[in-house]
ROKE-207716 format. One record per residue (C-alpha): residue number from 0; residue in three letters; x, y, z. Coordinates in nm, 3 decimals. Layout:
! residues N
ATOM | NUM | ALA | X | Y | Z
...
END
This chain:
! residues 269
ATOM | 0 | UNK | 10.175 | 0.976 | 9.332
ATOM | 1 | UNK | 9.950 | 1.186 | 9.570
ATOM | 2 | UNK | 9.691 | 1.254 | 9.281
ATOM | 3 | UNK | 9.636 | 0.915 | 9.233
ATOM | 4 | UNK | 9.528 | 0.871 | 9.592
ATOM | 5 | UNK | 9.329 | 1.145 | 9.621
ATOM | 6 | UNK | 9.141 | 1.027 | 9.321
ATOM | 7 | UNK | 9.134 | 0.721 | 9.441
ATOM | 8 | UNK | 8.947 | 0.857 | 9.815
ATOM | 9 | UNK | 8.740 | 1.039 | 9.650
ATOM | 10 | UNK | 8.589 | 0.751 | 9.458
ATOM | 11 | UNK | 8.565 | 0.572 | 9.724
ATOM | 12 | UNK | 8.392 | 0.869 | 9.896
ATOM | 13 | UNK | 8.137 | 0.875 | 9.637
ATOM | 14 | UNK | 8.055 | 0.519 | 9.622
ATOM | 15 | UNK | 8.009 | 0.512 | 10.024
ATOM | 16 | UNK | 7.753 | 0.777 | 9.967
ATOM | 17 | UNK | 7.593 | 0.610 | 9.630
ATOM | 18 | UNK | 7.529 | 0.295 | 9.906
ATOM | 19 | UNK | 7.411 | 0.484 | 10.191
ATOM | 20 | UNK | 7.169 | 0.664 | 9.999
ATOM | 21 | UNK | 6.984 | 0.354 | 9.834
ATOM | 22 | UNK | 6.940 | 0.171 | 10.161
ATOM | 23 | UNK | 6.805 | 0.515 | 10.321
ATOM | 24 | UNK | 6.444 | 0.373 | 10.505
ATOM | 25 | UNK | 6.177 | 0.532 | 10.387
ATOM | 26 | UNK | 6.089 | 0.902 | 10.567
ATOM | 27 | UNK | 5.790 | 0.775 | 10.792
ATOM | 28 | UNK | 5.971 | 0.482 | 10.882
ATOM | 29 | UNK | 5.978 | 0.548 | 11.278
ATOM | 30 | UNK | 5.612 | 0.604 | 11.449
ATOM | 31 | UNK | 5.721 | 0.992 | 11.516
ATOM | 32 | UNK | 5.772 | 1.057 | 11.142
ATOM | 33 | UNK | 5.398 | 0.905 | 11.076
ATOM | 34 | UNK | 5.277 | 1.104 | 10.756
ATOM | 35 | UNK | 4.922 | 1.217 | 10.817
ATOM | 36 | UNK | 4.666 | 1.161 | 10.623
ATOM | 37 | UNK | 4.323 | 1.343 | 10.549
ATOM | 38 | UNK | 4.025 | 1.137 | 10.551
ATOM | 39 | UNK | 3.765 | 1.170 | 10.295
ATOM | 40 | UNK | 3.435 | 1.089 | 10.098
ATOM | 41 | UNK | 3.650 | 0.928 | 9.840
ATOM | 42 | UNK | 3.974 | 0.774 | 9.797
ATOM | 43 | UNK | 4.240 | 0.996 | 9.726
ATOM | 44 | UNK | 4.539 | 0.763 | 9.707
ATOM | 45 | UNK | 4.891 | 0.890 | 9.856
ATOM | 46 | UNK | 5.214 | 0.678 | 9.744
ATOM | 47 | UNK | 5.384 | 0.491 | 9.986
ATOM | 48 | UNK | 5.715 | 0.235 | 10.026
ATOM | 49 | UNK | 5.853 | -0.032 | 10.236
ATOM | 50 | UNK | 6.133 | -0.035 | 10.089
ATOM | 51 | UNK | 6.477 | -0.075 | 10.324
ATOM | 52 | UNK | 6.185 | -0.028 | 10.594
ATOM | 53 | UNK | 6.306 | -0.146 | 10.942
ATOM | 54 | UNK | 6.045 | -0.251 | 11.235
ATOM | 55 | UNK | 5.958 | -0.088 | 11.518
ATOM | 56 | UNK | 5.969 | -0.300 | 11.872
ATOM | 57 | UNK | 5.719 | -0.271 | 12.121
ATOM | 58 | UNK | 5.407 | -0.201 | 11.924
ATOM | 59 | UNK | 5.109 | -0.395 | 12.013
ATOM | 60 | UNK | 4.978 | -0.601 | 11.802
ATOM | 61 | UNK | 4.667 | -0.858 | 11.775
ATOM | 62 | UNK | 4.820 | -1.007 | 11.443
ATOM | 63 | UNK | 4.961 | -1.305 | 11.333
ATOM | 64 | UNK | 5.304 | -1.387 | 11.311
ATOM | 65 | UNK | 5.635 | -1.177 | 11.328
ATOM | 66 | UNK | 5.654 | -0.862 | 11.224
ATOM | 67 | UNK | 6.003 | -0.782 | 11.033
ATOM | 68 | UNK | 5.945 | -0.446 | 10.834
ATOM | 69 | UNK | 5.629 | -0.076 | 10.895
ATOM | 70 | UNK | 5.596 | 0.215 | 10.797
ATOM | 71 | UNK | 5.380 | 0.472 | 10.955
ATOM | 72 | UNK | 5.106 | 0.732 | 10.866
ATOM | 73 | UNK | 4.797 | 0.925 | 11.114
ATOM | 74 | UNK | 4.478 | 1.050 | 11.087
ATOM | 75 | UNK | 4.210 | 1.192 | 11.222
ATOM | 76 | UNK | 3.858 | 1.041 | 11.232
ATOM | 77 | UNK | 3.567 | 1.193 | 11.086
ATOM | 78 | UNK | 3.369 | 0.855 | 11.150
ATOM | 79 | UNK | 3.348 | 0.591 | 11.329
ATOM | 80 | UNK | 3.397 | 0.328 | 11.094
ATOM | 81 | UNK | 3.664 | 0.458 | 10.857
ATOM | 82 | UNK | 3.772 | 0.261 | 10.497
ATOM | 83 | UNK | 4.155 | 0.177 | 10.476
ATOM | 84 | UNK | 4.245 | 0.072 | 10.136
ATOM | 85 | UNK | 4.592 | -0.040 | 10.023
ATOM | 86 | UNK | 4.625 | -0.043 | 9.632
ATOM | 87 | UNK | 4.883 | -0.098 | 9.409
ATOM | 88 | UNK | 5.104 | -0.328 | 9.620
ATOM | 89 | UNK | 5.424 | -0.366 | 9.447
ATOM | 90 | UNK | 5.541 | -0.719 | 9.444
ATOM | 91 | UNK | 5.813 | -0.671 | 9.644
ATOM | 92 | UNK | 5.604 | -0.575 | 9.926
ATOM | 93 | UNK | 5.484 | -0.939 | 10.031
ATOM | 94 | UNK | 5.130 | -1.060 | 10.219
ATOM | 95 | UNK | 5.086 | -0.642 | 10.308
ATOM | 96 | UNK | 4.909 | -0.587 | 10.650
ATOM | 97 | UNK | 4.763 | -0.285 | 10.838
ATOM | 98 | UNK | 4.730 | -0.206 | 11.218
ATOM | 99 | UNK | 4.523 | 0.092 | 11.370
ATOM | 100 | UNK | 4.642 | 0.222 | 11.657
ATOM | 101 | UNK | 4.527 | 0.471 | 11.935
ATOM | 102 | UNK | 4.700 | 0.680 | 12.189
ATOM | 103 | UNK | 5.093 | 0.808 | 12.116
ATOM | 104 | UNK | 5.416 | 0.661 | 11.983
ATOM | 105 | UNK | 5.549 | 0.454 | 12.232
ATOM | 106 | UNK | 5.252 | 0.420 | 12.454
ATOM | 107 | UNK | 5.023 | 0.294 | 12.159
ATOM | 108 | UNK | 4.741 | 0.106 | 12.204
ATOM | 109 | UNK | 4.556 | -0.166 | 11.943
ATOM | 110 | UNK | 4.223 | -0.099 | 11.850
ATOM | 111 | UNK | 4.000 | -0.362 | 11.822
ATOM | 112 | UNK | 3.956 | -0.580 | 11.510
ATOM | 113 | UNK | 4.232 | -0.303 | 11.380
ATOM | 114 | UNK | 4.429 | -0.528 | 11.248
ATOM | 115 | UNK | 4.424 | -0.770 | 10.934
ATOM | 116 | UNK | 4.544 | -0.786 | 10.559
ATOM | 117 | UNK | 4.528 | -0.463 | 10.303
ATOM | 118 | UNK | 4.209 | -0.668 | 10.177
ATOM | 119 | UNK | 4.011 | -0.737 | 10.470
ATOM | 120 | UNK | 4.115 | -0.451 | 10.691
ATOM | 121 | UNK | 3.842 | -0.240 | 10.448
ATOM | 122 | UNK | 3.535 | -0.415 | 10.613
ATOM | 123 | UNK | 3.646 | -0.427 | 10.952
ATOM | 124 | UNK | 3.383 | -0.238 | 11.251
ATOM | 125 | UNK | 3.682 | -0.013 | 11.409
ATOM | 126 | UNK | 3.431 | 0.179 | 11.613
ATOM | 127 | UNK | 3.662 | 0.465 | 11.652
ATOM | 128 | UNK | 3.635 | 0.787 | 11.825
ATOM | 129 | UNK | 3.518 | 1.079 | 11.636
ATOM | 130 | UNK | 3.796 | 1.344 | 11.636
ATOM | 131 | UNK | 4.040 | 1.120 | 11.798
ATOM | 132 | UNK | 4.404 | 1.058 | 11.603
ATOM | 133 | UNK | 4.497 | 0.721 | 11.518
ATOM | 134 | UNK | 4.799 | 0.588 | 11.418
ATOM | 135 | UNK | 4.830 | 0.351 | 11.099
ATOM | 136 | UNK | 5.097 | 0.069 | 11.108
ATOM | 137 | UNK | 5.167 | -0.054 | 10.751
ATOM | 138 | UNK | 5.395 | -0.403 | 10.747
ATOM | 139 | UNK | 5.437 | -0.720 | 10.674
ATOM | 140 | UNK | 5.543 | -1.059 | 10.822
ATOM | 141 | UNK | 5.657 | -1.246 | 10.517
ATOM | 142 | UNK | 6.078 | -1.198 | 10.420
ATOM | 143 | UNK | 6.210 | -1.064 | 10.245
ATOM | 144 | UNK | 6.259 | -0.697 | 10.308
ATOM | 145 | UNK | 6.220 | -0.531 | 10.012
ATOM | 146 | UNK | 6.466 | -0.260 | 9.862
ATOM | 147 | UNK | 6.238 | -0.239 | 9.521
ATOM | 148 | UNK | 5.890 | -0.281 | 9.451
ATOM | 149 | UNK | 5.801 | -0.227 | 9.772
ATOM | 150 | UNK | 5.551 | 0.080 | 9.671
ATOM | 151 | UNK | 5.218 | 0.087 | 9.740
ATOM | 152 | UNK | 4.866 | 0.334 | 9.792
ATOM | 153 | UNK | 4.748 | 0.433 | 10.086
ATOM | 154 | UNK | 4.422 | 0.619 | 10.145
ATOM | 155 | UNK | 4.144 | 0.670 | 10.434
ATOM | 156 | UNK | 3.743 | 0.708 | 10.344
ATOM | 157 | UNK | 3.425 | 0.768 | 10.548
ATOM | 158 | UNK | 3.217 | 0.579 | 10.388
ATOM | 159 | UNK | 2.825 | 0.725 | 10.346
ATOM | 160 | UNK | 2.577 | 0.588 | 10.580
ATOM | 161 | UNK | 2.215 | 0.519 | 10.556
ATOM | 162 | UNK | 1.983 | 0.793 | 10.569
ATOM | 163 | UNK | 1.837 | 0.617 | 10.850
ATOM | 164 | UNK | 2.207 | 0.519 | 11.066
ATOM | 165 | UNK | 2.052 | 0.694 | 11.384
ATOM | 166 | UNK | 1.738 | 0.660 | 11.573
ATOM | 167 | UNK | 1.635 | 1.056 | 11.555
ATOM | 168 | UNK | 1.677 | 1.002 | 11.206
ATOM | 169 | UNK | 1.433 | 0.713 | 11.157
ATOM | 170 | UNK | 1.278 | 0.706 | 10.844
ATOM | 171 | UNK | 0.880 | 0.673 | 10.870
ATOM | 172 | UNK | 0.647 | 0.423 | 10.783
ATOM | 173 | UNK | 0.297 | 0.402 | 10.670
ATOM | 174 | UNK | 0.088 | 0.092 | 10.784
ATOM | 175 | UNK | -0.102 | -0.044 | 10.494
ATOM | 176 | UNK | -0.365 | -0.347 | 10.415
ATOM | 177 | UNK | -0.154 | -0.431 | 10.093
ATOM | 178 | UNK | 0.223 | -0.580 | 10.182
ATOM | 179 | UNK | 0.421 | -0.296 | 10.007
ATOM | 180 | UNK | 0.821 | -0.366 | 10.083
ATOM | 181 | UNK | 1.035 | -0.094 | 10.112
ATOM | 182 | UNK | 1.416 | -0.162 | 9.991
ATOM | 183 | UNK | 1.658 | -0.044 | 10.262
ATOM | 184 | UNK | 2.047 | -0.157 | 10.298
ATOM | 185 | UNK | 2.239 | -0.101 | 10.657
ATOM | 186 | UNK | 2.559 | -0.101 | 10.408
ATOM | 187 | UNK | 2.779 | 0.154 | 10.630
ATOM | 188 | UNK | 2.575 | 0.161 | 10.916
ATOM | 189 | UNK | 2.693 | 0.183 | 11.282
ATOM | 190 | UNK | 2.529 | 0.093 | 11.633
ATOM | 191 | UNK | 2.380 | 0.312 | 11.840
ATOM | 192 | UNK | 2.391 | 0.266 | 12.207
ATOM | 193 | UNK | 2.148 | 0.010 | 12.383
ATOM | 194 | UNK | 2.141 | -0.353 | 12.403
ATOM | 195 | UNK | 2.025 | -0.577 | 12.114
ATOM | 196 | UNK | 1.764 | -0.849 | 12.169
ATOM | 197 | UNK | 2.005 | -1.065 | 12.129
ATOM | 198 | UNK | 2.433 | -1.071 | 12.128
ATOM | 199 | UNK | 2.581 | -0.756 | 12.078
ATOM | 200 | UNK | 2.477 | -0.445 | 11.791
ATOM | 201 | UNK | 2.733 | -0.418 | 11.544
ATOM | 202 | UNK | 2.535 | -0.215 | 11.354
ATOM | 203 | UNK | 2.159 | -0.087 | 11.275
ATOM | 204 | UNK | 1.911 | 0.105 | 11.100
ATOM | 205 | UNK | 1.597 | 0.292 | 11.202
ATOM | 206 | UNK | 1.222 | 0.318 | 11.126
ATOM | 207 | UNK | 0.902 | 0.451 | 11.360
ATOM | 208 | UNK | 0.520 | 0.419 | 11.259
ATOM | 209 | UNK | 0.220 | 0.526 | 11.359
ATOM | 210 | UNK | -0.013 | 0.213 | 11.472
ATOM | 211 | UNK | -0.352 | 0.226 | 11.286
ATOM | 212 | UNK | -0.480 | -0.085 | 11.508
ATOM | 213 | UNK | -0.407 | -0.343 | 11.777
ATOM | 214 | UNK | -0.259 | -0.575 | 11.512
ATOM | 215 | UNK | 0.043 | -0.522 | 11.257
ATOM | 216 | UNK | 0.287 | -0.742 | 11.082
ATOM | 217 | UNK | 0.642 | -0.607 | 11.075
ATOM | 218 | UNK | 0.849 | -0.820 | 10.808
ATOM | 219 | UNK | 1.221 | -0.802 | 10.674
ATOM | 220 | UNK | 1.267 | -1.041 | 10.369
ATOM | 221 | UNK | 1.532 | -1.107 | 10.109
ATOM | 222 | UNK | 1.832 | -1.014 | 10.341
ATOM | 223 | UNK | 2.164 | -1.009 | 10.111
ATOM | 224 | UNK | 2.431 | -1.258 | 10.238
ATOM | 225 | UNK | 2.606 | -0.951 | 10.388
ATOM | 226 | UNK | 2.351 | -0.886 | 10.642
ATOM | 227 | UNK | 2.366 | -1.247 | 10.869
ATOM | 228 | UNK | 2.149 | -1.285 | 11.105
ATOM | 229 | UNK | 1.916 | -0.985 | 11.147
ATOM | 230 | UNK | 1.713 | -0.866 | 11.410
ATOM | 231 | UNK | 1.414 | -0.688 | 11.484
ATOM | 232 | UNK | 1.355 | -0.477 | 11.805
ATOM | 233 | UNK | 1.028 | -0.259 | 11.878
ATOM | 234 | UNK | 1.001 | 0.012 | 12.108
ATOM | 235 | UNK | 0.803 | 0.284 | 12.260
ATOM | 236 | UNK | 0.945 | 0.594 | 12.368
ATOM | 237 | UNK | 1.173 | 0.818 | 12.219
ATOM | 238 | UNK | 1.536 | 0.840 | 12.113
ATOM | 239 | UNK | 1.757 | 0.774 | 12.428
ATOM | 240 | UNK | 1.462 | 0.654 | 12.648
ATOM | 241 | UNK | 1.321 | 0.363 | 12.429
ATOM | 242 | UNK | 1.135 | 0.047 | 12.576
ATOM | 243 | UNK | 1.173 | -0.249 | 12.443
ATOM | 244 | UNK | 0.805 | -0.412 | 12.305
ATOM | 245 | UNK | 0.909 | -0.676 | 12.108
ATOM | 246 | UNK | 1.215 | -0.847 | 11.976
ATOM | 247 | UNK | 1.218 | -1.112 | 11.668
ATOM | 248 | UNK | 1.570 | -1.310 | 11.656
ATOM | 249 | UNK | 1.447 | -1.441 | 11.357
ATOM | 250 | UNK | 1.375 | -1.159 | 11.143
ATOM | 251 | UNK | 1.330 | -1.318 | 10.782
ATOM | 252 | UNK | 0.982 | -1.439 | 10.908
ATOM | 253 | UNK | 0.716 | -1.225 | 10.916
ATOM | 254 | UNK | 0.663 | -1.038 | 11.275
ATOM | 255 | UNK | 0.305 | -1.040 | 11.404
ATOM | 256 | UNK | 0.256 | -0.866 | 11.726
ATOM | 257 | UNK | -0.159 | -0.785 | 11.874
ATOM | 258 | UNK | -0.028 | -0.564 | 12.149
ATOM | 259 | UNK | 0.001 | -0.215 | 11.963
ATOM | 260 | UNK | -0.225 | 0.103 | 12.091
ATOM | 261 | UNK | -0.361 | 0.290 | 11.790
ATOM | 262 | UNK | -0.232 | 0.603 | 11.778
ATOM | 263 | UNK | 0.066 | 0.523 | 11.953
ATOM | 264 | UNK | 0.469 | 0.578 | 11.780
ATOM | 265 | UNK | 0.649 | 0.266 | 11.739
ATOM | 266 | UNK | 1.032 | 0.290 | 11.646
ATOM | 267 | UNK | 1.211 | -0.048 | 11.511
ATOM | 268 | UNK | 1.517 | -0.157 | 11.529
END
């Protein structure tokens, strides 16, 4: 009689491990396990789960709804405007989201417009901190928890910025009689410090010329329907002591200004 029970424990034994071990959480569940992450020109993905994920309480958050399961990874940024893609979403892992965080597990803080779905999170301004370590909250708010398909990509890029991204890098123009257009993109750009003519920089791109008279047109046509509202700003002086000359809020027409000095350097904006 006494084999019989034994065998019988040790069944039972087994299947109380067999459970415990599929509805382990996943190893970066908790912020203090984040998995880091190296950030890069180009996307190398690293695979990720939700699955049996649990969530993690006092986190701030500037996103919608309730949070039920995260994950966590970390990283360091190389620029101020990283890429955070989320591919291959498994379809257990519903309406994915993704929150950057500063600061340290359990003190975190949100960064700003550092939060929003897998898809949109990619073209978000983060303006982070070069060098600084951010956190990256992974989750969703949409039940149920997953315990398969819950895998997913997860990779951080630097995306490649104009030539032209900073003011001492300002690419040069030559005034001409003939209208001879240039094509430029500010795809990737960031701001550099200084107000705008008008609202807030979120981003810019850099030119200087040479005046050959009192009189010059400066124009900016065929903006794609990325790039609302542009400005143009004119200034004298160099990088980090500019004065404003000019300022067109209406950039797509052309820019006339009679109050240049031949011979003088003129940066735009």
């Amino acid at each position: 009689m006494k084999w019989p029970l034994r065998l019988v424990i040790i069944l039972l034994t087994n299947l109380l491990i067999s459970v415990s071990a599929s509805a382990q959480a996943p190893a970066n569940d908790l912020c203090a396990n984040a998995i880091t992450l190296t950030s890069t020109a180009t996307c190398t993905p690293v695979a990720g789960t939700v699955n049996n994920a649990t969530y993690t309480t006092g986190v701030p958050s500037t996103c919608l709804g309730t949070q039920l399961y995260d994950v966590w990874y970390r990283f360091t940024a190389q620029s101020t405007n990283p890429v955070i893609s989320l591919t291959g979403i498994g379809a257990g892992f519903l309406n994915p989201k993704v929150q950057v965080l500063g600061g340290i597990c359990g003190t975190l803080t949100a960064v700003t417009n550092g939060c929003g779905l897998a898809a949109t999170i990619e073209t978000t301004p983060l303006n982070l901190v070069v060098g600084n370590s951010y956190f990256i909250r992974v989750f969703s708010t949409d039940a149920p928890i997953p315990t398969t398909d819950g895998g997913f990509n997860i990779c951080v890029t630097d995306p490649v910025v104009p030539a032209n991204d900073l003011c001492v890098n300002a690419t040069p123009l030559t005034p001409a009689s003939v209208y001879t257009p240039i094509t430029n993109t500010v795809a990737n750009a960031t701001a550099d410090a200084g107000a705008g003519c008008s609202g807030t920089v979120k981003y810019d791109v850099w030119y200087t010329f040479v005046a050959q008279s009192s009189n010059a047109i400066v124009s900016l046509t065929s903006p794609d329907v990325n790039f609302p509202t542009p400005r143009i700003q004119i200034f004298t002086g160099t990088c980090g002591a500019l004065t404003q000359t000019f300022c067109n809020t209406a950039a797509t027409a052309a820019t006339t200004n009679h109050n240049f000095v031949a011979g003088t350097t003129y940066t735009i904006r």
